[in-house]
C-alpha positions in Angstrom: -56.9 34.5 64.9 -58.7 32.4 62.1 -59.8 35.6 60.4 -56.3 36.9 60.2 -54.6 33.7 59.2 -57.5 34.0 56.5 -56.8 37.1 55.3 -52.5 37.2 55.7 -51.9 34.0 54.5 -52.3 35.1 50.9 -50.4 38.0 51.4 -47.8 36.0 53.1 -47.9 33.9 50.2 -47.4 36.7 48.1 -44.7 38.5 49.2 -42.2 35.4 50.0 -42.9 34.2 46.2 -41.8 37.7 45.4 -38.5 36.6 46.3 -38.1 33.5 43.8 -38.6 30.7 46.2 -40.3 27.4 45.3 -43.7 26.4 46.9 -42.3 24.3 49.2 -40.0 26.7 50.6 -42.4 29.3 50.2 -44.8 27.2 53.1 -41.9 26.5 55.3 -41.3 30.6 55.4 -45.2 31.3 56.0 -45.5 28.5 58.8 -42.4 29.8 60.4 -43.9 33.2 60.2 -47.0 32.4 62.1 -45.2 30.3 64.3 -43.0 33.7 65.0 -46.3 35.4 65.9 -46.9 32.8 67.9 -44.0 32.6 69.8 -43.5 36.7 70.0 -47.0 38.4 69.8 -46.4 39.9 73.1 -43.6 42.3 71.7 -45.9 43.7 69.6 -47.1 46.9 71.0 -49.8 48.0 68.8 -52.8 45.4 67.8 -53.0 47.2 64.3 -49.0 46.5 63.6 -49.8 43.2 63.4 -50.3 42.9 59.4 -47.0 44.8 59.0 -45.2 42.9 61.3 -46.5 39.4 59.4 -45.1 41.0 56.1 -41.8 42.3 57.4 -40.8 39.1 58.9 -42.0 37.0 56.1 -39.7 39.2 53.7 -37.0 38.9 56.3 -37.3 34.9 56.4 -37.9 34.9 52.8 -34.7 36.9 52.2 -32.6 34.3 54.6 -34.0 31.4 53.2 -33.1 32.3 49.8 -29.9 33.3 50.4 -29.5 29.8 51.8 -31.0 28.1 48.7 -28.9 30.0 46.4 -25.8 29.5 48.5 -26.5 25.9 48.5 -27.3 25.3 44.5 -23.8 27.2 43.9 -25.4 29.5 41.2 -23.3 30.9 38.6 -23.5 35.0 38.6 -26.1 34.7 35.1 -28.3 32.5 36.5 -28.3 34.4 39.7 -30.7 37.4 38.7 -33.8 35.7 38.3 -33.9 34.4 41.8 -33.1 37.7 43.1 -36.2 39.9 45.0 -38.1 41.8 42.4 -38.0 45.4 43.1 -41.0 47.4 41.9 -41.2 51.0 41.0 -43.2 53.1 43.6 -45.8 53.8 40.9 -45.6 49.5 40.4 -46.0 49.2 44.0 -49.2 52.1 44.4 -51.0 50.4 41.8 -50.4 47.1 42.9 -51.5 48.2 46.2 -54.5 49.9 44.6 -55.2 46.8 43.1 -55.5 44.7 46.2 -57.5 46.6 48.5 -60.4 46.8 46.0 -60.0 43.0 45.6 -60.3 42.7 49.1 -62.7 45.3 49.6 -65.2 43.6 46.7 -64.5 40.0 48.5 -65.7 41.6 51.9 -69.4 42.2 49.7 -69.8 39.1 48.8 -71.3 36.3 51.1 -69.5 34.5 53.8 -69.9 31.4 52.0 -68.1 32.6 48.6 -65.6 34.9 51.1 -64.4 31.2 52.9 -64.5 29.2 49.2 -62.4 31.6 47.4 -59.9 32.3 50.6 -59.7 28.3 50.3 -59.6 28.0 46.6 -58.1 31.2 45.3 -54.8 30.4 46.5 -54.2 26.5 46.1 -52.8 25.3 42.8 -54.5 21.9 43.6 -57.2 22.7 46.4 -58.0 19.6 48.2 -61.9 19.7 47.6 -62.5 16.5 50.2 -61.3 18.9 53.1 -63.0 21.5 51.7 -66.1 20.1 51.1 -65.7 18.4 55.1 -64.7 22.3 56.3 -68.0 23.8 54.4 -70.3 20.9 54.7 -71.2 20.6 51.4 -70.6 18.3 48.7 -67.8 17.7 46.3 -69.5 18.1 43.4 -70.9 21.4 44.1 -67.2 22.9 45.2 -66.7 23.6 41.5 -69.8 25.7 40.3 -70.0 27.2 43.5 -66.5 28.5 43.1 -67.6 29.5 39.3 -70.7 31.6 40.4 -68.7 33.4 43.1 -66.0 34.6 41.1 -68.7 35.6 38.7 -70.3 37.7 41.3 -66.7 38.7 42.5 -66.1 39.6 38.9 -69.5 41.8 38.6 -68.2 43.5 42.0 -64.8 44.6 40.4 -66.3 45.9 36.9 -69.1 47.5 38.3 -66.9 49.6 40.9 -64.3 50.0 37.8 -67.4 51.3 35.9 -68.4 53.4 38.4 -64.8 55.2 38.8 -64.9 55.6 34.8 -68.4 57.3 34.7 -67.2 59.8 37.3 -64.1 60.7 34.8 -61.4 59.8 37.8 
């Protein structure tokens, strides 16, 4: 469960920002996702429908919960639109998709150290670095450059597999 929370969460993040709300909004309609799982994991059939599930509930929740907020701020019909869902073309959408799985597949290479750090940091506007240095036992001051040297090797991953694809021609 810690490894899926790990990897959905940013997803989950993801997907309800898609849909204009603020980050505070945005946490209560991830919490209340998990806590769906929680509360209904036996309905789900299929142990491998479980990422899909996350994501289509989350939009769902996300969808509600805006509607809610916009109802509630009494938005005037020009100031609507950039609240609304952003809906991407399905050549947006492929490369976008594209996109993530060689993220994720180039994180998965690098040490469990830097995967744990940058599931931690890579996502947090203002990472608390006390917890994290606590939750990694290791010190404060080192949070910081080792964040730097795995996003360089993180970095390295991504162009090398880019350079790769381009010396192939594809």
């Amino acid at each position: 469960m810690d490894e899926l929370v790990a990897v959905m969460t940013p997803v989950l993040w993801h997907v309800v920002r898609a849909y204009g709300l603020d980050a505070a909004l945005a946490q209560d309609v991830v919490q209340t996702t998990w806590l769906t799982l929680v509360q209904r994991h036996s309905s789900i059939a299929d142990p491998k429908a479980v990422s899909g599930w996350l994501t289509t509930t989350a939009r769902r929740e996300a969808w509600r919960v805006g509607k809610q907020q916009r109802r509630a701020e009494a938005t005037e019909a020009e100031n609507l639109e950039p609240h609304l869902p952003v809906h991407e073309s399905a050549e947006q959408t492929a490369a976008t998709d594209d996109e993530s799985r060689r993220l994720w597949l180039a994180v998965g290479k690098l040490d469990e150290r830097c995967q744990r750090l940058l599931r931690i940091v890579a996502f947090d506007d203002r990472p608390d670095y006390a917890r994290i240095a606590a939750d990694m036992a290791m010190p404060v001051g080192s949070i910081g450059p080792t964040r730097r040297r795995c996003l360089g090797k993180l970095r390295t991953l991504l162009e090398g597999a880019g350079g790769e694809k381009d010396a192939h021609g594809h």
